[in-house]
DRENZA-988148 format. One line per field, with one value per residue (C-alpha): residue number from 1; residue in three letters; chain; z, x, y. Coordinates in nm, 4 decimals, padded with zeros to 6 digits. Example, Ala and Ser with C-alpha at 12.3 -4.5 7.8 and 13.67 -1.06 7.14 Angstrom:
<nodes>
num = c(1	2)
residuo = c(ALA	SER)
cadena = c(A	A)
up = c(00.7800	00.7140)
east = c(01.2300	01.3670)
north = c(-00.4500	-00.1060)
</nodes>
This chain:
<nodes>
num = c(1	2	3	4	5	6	7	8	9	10	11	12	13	14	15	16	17	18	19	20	21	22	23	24	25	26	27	28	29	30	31	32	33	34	35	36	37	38	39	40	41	42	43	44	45	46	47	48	49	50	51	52	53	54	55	56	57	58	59	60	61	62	63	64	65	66	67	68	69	70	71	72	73	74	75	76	77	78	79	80	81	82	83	84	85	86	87	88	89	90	91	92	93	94	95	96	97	98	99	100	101	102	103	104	105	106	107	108	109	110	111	112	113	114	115	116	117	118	119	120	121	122	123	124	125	126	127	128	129	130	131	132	133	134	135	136	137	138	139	140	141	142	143	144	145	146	147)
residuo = c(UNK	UNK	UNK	UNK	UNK	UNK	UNK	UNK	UNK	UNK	UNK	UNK	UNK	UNK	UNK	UNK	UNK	UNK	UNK	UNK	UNK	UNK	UNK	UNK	UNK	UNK	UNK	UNK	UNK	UNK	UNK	UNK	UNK	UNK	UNK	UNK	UNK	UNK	UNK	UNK	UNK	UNK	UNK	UNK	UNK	UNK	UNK	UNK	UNK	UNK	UNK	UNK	UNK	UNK	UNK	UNK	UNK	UNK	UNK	UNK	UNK	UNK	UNK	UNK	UNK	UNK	UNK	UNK	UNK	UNK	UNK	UNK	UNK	UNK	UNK	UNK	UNK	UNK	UNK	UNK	UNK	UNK	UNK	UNK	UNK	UNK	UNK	UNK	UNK	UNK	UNK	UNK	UNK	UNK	UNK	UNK	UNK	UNK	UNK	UNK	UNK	UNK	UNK	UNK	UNK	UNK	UNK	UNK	UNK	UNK	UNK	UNK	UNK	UNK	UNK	UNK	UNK	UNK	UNK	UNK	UNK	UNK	UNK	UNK	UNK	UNK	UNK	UNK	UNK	UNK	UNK	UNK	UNK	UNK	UNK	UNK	UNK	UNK	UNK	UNK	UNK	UNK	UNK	UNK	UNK	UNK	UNK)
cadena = c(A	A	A	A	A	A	A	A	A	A	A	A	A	A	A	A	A	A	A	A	A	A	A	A	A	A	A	A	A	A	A	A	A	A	A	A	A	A	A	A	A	A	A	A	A	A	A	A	A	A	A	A	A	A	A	A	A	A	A	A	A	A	A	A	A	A	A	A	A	A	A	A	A	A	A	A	A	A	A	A	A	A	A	A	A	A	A	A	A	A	A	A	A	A	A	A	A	A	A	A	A	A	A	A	A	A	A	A	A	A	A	A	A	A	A	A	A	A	A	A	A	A	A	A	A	A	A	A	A	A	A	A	A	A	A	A	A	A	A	A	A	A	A	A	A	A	A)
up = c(-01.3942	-01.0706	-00.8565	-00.8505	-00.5288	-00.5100	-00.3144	00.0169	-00.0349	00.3141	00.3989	00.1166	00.1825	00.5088	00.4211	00.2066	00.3615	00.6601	00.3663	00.2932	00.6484	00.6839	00.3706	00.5050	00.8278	00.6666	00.2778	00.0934	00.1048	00.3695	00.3784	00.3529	00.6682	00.8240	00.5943	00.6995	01.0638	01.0263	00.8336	01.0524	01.3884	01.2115	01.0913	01.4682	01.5009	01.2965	01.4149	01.1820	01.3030	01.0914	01.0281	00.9618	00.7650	00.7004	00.6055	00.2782	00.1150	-00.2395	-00.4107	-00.7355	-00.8673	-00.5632	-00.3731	-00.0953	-00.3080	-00.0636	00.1617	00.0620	00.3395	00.2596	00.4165	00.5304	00.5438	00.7149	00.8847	00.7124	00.3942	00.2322	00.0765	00.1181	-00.0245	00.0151	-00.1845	-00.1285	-00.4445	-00.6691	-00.9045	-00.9023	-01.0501	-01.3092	-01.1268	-00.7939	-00.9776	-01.0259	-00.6860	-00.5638	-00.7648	-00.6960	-00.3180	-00.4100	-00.5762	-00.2718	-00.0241	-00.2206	-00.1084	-00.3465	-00.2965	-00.2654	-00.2610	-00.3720	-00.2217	-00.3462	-00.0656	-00.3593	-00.4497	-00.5395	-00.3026	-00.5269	-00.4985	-00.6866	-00.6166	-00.7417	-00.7753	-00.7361	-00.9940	-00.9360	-00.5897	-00.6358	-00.8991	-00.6353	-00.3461	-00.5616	-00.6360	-00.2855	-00.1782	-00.4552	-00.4008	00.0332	-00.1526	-00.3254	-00.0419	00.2404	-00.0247	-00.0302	00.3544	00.3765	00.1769)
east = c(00.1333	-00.0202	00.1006	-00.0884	-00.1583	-00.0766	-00.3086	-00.1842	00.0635	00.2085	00.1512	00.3242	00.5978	00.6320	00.6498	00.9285	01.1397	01.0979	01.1908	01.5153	01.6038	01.5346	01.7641	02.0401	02.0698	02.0200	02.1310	02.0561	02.0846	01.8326	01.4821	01.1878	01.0432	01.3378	01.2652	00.8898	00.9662	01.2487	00.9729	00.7190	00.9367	01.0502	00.6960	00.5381	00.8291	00.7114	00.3592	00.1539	-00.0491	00.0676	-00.1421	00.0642	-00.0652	-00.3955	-00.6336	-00.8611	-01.1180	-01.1355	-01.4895	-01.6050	-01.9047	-02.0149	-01.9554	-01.6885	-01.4126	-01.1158	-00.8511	-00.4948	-00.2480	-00.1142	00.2256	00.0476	-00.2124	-00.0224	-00.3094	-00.5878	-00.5334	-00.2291	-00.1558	00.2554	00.3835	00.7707	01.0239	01.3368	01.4956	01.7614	01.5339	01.1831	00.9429	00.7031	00.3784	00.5080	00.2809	-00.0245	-00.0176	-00.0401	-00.2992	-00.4548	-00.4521	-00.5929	-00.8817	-00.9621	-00.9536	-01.0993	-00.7870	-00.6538	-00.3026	-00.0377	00.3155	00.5789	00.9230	01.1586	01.4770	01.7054	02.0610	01.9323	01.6293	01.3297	00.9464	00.6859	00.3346	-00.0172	-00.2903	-00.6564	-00.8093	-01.1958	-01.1435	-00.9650	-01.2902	-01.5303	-01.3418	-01.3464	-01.6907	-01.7817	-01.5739	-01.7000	-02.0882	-02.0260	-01.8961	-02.1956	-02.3923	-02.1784	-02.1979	-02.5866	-02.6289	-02.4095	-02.6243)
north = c(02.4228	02.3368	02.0512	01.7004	01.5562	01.2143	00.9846	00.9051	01.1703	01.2142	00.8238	00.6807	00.9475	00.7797	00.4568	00.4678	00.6854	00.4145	00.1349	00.2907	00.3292	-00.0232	-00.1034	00.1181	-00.0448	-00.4311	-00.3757	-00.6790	-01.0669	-01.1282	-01.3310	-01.1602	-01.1502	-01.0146	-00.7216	-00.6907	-00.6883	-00.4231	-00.2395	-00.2656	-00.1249	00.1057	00.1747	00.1744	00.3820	00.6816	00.6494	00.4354	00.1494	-00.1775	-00.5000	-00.7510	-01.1305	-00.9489	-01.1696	-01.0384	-01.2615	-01.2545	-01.2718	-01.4249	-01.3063	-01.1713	-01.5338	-01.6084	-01.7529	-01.7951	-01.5886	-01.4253	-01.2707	-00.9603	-00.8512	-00.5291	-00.2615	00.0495	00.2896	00.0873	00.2671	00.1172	-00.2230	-00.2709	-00.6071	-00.6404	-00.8605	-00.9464	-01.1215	-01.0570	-00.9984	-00.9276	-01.1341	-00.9209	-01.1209	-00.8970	-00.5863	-00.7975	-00.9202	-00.5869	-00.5094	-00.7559	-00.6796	-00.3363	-00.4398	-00.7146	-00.4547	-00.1671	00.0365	00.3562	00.2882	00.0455	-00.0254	-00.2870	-00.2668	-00.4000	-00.4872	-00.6339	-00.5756	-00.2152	-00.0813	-00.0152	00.1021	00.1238	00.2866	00.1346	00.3071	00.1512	00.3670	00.2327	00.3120	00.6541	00.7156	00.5989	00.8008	01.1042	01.1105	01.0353	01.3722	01.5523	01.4650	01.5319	01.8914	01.9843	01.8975	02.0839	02.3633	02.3563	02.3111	02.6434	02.8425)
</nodes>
């Protein structure tokens, strides 16, 4: 059986391996935005270019509705929202899928810095569809142009 690719493979890789270096150096039992400035050194560190507080306006019915700040967009392709409770709050998934479907981003992640480090990757499936149809259409036409 063949091996999926996941989206952002490589990215989201990256990203976490930088959140449990982050965890191993701080462990747990501190605010939240101690965490997300750890992260994002560490992050600038490795390479990756890190919004932080992004602004992302969120549309009803194709109106202007009102802004949300997400904790960051890593390389302008990846929602990360971080937590640091003792335990996390089941609403923590919808907000990040939530922030997917603002942005129009494929793929995010929720980490978790609590008394045991977990992530867990979202997947903007309307996007992903929209991205892989896009590919698949520049494809055909590449395909055409070569013959």
């Amino acid at each position: 059986m063949a091996k999926r690719e996941l989206v952002e493979e490589a990215l989201t890789h990256s990203v976490i391996g930088a959140f449990y270096e982050v965890y191993r150096n701080l462990d747990h039992g501190h605010l939240e935005h101690l965490y997300v400035m750890a992260l994002e050194r560490e992050l600038r560190a490795r390479g990756h270019n890190v919004g932080r507080e992004v602004g992302v306006t969120v549309y009803y019915k194709g109106e202007p509705l009102g802004q949300q700040r997400l904790d960051m967009i890593i390389d302008a392709k990846l929602v990360v929202e971080a937590k640091s409770t003792g335990v996390l709050n089941p609403t923590a998934h919808r907000q990040v899928l939530g922030y997917l479907r603002s942005t129009g981003l494929q793929v995010g992640l929720l980490l978790h810095f609590g008394p045991v480090p977990r992530f867990y990757r979202f997947v903007n499936v309307r996007a992903w569809q929209s991205h892989r149809r896009t590919e698949s259409r520049t494809s055909r036409e590449r395909d055409a142009n070569e013959r």
